[in-house]
N, C-alpha and C positions, 0 to 999 in steps of 0.2 A: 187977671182972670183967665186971659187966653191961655196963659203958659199953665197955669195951676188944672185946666182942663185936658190938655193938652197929654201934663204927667199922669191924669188918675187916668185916660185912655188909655195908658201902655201898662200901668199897674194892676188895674183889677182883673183884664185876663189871669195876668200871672197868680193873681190871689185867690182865686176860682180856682185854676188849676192846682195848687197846692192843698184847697181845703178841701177839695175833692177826694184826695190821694190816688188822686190821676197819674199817669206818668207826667214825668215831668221833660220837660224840652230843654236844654241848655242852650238858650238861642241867643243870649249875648249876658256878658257879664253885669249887667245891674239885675236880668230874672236870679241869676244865679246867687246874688248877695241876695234877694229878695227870699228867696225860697228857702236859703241857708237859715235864714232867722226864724224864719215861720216851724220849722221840722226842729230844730234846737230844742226850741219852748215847747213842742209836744211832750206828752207822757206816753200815749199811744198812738202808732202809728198804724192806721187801718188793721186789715187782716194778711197782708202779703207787702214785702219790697222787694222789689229785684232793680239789679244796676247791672251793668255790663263793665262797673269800673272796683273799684276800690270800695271797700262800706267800715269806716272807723268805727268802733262804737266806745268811748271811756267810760261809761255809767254800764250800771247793772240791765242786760238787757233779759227781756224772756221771749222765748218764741215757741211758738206748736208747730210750726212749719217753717227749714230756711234751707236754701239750697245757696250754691255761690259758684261762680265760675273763673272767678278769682280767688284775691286774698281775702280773708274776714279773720280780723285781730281781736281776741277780746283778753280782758284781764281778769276774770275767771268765766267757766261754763261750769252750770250746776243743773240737778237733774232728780229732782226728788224720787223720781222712778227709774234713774239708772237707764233710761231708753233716749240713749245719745248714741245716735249711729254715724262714723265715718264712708259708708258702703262700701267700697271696693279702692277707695282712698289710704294712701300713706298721712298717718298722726305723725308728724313730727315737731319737736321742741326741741327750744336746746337749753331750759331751764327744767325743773321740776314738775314731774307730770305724776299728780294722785288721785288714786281710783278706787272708791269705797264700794262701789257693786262689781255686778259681775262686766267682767271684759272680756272682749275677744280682739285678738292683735293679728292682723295680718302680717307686714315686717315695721318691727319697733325699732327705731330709733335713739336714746335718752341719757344726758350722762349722768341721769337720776331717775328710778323709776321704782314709787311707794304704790304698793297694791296691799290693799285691807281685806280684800275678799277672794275671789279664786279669780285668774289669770288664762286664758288659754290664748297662745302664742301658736299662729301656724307660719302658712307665707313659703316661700322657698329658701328665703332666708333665715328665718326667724328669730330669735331674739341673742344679738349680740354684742355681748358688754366687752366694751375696749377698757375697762379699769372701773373700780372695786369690787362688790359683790351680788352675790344672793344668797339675801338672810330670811329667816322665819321665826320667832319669837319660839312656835308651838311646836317644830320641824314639820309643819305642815305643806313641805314641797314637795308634789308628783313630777313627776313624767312621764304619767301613763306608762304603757309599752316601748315607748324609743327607748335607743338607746342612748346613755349619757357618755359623753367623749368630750374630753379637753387632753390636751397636746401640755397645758401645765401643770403644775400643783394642786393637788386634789386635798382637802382636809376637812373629812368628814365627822361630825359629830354623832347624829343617827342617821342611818341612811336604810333603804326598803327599796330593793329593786327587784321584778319579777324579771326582768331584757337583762343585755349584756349591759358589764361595769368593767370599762376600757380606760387606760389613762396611761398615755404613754411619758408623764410627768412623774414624780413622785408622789406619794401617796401616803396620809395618817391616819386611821380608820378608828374612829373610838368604837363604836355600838351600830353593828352594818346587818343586815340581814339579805342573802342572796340565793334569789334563788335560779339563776341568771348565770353566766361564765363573770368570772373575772381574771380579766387580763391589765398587768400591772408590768411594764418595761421601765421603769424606775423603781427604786426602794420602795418595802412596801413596812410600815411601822403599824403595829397593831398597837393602839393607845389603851384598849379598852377591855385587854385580857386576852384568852387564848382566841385561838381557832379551830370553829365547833360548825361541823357539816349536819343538817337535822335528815338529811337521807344517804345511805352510802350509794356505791354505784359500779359497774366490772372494777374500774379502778383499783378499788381498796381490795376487792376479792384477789386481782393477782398478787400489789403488794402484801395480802396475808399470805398466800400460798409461798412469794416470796420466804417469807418467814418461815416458812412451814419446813423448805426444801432443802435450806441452809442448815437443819439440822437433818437432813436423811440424804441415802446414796440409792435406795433401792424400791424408791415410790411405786406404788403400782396403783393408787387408786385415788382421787382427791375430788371430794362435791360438793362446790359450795351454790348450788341451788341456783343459778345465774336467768332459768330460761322456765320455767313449769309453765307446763302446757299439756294437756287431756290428750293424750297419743304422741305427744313431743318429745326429743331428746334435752340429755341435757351436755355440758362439758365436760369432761376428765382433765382435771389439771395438771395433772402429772402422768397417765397412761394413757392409752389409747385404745378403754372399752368400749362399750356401747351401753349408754344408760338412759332408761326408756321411761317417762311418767304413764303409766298403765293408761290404757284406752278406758274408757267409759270410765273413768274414776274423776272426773268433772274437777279434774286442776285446770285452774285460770290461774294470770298471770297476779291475782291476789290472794293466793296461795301464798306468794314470797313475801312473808313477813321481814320488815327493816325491827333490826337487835342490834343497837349502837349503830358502828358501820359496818356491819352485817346481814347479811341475809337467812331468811331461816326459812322451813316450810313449816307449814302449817300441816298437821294431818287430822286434824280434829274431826272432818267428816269420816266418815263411818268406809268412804269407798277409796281412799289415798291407798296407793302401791308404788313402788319406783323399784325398776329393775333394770340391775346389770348384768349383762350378756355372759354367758359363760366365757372363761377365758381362765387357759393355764395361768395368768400370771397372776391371780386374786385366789389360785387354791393355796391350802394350807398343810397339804402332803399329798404325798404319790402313794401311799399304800404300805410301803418299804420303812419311809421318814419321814417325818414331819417337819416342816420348814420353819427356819424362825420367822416370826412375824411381831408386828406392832400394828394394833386397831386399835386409833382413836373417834373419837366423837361428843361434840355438844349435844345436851338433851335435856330439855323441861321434863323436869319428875312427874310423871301423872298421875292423879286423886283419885284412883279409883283399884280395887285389889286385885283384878282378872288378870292371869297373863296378859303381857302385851310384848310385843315379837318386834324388837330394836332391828338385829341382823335375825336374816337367815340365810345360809345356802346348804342347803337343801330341794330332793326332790324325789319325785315317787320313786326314783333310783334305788335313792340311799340318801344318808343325811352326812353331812361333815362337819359343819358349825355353828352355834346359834349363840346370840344372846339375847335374853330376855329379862323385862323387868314387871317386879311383883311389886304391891304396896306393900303386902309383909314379907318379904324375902328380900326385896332390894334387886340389885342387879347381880345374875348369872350367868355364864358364859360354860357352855356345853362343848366338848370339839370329841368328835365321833371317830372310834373306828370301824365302820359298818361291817364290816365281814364279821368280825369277832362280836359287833351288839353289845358294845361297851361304849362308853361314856365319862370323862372325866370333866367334873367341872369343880369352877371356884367362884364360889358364893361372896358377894359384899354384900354389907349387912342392910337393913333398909332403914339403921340410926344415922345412917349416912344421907340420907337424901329428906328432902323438907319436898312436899307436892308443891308444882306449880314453879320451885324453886330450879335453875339453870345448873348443872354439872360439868365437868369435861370429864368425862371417863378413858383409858387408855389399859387395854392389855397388853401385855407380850410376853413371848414363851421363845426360849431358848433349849434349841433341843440338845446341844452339848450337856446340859446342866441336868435337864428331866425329859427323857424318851420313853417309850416303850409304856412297861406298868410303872414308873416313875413319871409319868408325862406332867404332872402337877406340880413335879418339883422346879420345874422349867418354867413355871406362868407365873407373871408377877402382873398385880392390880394397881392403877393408880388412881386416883381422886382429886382430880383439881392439882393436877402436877407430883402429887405428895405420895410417895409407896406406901401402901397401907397391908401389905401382905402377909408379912408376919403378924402383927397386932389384933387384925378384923378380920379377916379372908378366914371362909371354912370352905376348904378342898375336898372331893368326895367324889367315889365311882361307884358306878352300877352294881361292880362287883367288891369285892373285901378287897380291900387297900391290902399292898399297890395294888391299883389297876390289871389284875387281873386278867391276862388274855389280851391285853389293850397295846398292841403294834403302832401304829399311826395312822393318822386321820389319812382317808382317801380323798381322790382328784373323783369322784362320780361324776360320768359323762349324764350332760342334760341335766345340770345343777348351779342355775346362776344364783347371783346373790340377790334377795329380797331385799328391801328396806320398807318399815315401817307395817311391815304385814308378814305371816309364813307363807309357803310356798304354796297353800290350800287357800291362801287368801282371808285366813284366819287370824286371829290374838292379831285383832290392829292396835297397833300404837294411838292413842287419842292424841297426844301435845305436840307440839314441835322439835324439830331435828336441825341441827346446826349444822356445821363442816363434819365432814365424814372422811377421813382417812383410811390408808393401809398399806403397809410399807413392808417389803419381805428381808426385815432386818431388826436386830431387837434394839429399840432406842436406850439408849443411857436414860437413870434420871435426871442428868444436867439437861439432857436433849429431849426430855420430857418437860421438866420444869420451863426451858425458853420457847418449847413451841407452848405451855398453857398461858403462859406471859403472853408471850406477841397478840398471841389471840383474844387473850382477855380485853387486851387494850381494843380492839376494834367489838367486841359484845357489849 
């Protein structure tokens, strides 16, 4: 009896303090077997534990609150509301870690990592796989704004980047969309068809004008619209005029309409003008002779009948050259001899042009062939490369054929060239104006036909 009192003296503290879920004491190894049995056989275990050692747990456990300063092992965590927070703690495993809500990864670890829902991965280091992949069923992988870089083998199925697409690996691109730089220092295989830019950029402007220049020796004038701005200049690709988008004429830089990989303006407001500086090298005679010349230009047909004034140069001077186009006349091109008040032009018909529909138009006149009162016989029309001169062109002067009294266009001082308006600021152009040439040489039709090709391909 003494010894059986003697044991429940040293027991029942211990039994109190465990049914308590008091801290518990580890004061010698029989409280410890003791308490180890009692906490087993629990289902619930108060409202908080805390240990300063080790906490095993093999059954399914739940918590609303658990912090650890150690290790804590379990054989799954689950979370009906996805509100399982690591704080400022490294996750790591080195078996299979899956995540059906939302996550957020400071630096992950894993040499398996299944996410069902959306991922966001920061840290300094961030998420890096030492071997196989990252896959998506849906291609539903971002990367936000960073940019994406690997050092190996890139093989994309669809890809959508707004940032740079860098891979100094090799690379197979089925279906990519970029609107980003891509830089590729290995082969780069396009699985998925060609390669389509959805805005051009200077880039492709020089390589067109490239194209342009390799058929001409004696450029004098080339704009391909690169800069509009309400009082702004613009570039000369090939001379070195000065060409001005009218003040008060309310061009923004959304004026420059994208046409393939092209640029174009727009003149549809009522107040567009663009003017080049006068300069001997864009006249088209001295008075005495008339220079050979070739003007070309893109231009949407406009739906409406009024004159509408393509070029002019002209000015309260005198006049020396115009074209204009009518809905029933089509396009005509006038070239003055101002002293004499004559006039020869050649008419393309307006069965040629559909409204709203894109042209390249190209004259030129050779004055060996047609000077003087024969000046007509020297101008040949084309239309989308093709000479249509003989067939549809009606030639005609002021006066009774030949022309009349008609010596050669003059150089009038104080006479640049308009575009898209006359020199009164009148008969606007409503549509758009493509590349604008003027070369003081008369192109071939082969050299007419590969500059409407080259060009074509970028409209």
């Amino acid at each position: 009896m003494k010894i059986l009192k003697e044991k429940n003296q040293i027991l029942n503290p211990i039994r109190k303090y465990c049914s308590n879920g008091v801290k518990v004491i580890l004061t010698s190894l029989i409280a410890a077997l003791a308490c180890t049995g009692i906490i087993y056989a629990a289902t619930t275990v108060g409202t908080n534990i805390s240990t300063g050692g080790t906490l095993d747990v093999t059954g399914a456990s739940t918590f609303t609150t658990a912090s650890s300063t150690g290790i804590v092992r379990f054989a799954n965590i689950n979370s009906d509301t996805g509100a399982i927070s690591f704080d400022n703690e490294n996750l790591t495993t080195t078996g299979t870690l899956t995540i059906t809500g939302l996550t957020t990864l400071g630096n992950a670890s894993t040499t398996l990592l299944s996410i069902s829902n959306t991922a966001y991965i920061g840290g300094d280091n961030g998420l890096t796989l030492t071997g196989g992949s990252i896959t998506d069923a849906t291609g539903a992988i971002s990367f936000g704004n960073e940019d994406l870089t690997t050092t190996g083998d890139l093989s994309v199925a669809n890809a959508t980047t707004t940032g740079a697409f860098n891979v100094d690996g090799n690379t197979v691109l089925a279906t990519t969309t970029l609107s980003g730089d891509l830089g590729v220092t290995g082969d780069l295989t396009l699985s998925g068809g060609s390669a389509k830019l959805s805005s051009p950029n200077a880039q492709w402007s020089y390589m067109k004008a490239g194209a342009y220049l390799s058929n001409m020796t004696q450029c004098k004038l080339m704009i391909m619209w690169q800069n509009p701005a309400d009082g702004g200049t613009e570039t000369d690709l090939c001379g070195s005029n000065t060409i001005t988008y009218d003040a008060d004429a309310d061009f923004t830089s959304s004026d420059r309409v994208t046409k393939g990989l092209s640029w174009v303006l727009d003149f549809s407001t009522p107040t567009k003008r663009v003017t080049v500086s006068e300069d001997d090298s864009i006249a088209f005679g001295d008075g005495t002779n008339s220079y050979d010349f070739t003007i070309f230009f893109w231009f949407q047909a406009p739906s409406t009948g009024s004159i509408k004034m393509l070029l002019h140069k002209n000015s309260a001077s005198g006049e020396e050259l115009d074209i204009t186009y009518t809905l029933a006349q089509g396009v005509n091109i006038y070239a003055y001899d101002d002293s004499a008040a004559v006039s020869a032009s050649s008419q393309t018909p307006s069965s040629y042009f559909v409204e709203d529909t894109w042209y390249f138009y190209t004259v030129t006149h050779n004055e060996s062939v047609g000077s003087g009162t024969t000046f007509n016989d020297g101008t040949k029309i084309y239309v989308n490369g093709v000479d249509i001169t003989s067939t549809d062109v009606t030639q005609n002067c002021t006066t009774a054929a030949p022309c009349a009294g008609f010596v050669a266009i003059e150089d009038i001082v104080g006479s640049p060239l308009y575009i898209g308006a006359s020199y009164l600021n009148g008969n606007k152009f409503n549509k758009r104006l493509g590349d604008v040439g003027i070369t003081r040489e008369v192109l071939t039709p082969a050299q007419i036909k590969a500059i409407y090709q080259a060009s074509r391909g970028f409209m």
